[in-house]
N, C-alpha and C positions, 0 to 999 in steps of 0.2 A: 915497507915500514916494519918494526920490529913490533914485538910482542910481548911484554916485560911482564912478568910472572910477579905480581904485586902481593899474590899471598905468603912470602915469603918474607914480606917485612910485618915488624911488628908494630902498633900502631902509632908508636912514638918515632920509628922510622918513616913512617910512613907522611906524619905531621912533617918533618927533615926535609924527604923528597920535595912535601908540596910545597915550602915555605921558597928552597931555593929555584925549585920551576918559577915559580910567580913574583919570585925576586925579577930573575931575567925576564918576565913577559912583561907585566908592568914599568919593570926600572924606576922601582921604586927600594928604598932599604925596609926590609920586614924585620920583625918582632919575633921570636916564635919563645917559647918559656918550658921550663919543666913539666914535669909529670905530677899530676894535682890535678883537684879542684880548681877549672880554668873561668870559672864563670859565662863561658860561652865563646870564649877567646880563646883558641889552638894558637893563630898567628894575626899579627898585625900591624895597621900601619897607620901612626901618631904622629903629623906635626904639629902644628900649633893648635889643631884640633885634637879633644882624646877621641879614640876610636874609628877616625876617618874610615880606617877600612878595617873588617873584619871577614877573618875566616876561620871557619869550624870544619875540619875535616872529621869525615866519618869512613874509617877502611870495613868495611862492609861486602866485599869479597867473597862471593857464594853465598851472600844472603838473598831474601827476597827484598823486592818494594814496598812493601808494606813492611817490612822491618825497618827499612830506610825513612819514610814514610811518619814511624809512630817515635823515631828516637827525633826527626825533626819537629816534628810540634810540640815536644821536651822541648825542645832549645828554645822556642818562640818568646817565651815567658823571658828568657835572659836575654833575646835579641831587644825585646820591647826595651828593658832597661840598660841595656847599652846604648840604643836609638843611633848608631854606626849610618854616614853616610851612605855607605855601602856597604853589604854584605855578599862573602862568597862563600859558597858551598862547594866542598870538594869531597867525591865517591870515589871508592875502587869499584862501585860498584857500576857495569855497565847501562845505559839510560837511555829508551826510546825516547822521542819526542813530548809524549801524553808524559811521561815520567818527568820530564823538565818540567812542563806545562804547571802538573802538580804540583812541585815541588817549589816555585815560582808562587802560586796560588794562596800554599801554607806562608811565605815570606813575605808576601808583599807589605809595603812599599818598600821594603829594604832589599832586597832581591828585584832591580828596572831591568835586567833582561836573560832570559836561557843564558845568555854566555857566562853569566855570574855562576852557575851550575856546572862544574867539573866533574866527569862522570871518568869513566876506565880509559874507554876509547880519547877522549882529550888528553886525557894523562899521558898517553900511548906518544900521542903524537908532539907534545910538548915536550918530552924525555928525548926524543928522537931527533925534535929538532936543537935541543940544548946539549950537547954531546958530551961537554965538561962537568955538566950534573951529572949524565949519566953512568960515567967514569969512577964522580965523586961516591957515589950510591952501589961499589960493590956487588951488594945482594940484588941488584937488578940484573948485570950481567952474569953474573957464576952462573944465576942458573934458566938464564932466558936465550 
């Protein structure tokens, strides 16, 4: 499996990579919006429901957990009044178990399972297996 060098994008790149990853995983059509004040919304996905699904990406790449950690219980406050059937979470930053666990714990009920929790390593492996994203995403191959 490859190993794609994610501090190389910028964070609005970054939103880009994950919206079309989880285009193809879900097969669903995603949302994703400019750079702003997003109200908690990076990407999403609206049918006849608003907010069906949300995701907030955080590229956080050689940070610690607890930086990850204190920027998500910011968000909470805007998840509460989104009230998103689903919420996902997506890190550059890499995530043990206990780190999901967390991170699940600050979300609930809007985060039902780890898998909603995208960490480095998932990224890794969904880039790997979507080969046309990863094509699309340049700055993932030049320099990995």
């Amino acid at each position: 499996m490859a190993s794609y060098e994610l501090k190389n994008l910028s964070a609005y790149d970054f939103e880009l990579l994950t919206k079309d990853l989880l285009e193809k995983e879900l097969k669903l059509p995603l949302e994703s919006f400019s750079v702003g004040k997003d109200q908690g919304i990076d990407i999403r996905y609206s049918s006849a429901k608003k907010n069906q699904i949300v995701i907030q990406c955080k590229h956080y790449i050689g940070s610690k957990l607890s930086d990850l950690l204190t920027a998500a219980t910011r968000e909470l406050p805007k998840v509460k009044l989104l009230q998103p059937e689903r919420y996902i979470l997506v890190t550059s930053l890499g995530l043990l178990p206990d780190a999901k666990d967390k991170i699940k714990e600050v979300f609930s009920p809007y985060i039902q399972s780890t898998q909603d929790i995208i960490g480095y390593e998932a990224l890794n492996d969904l880039t790997s297996k979507h080969k046309d994203v990863e094509r699309k995403h340049y700055k993932l191959w030049m320099t990995s």
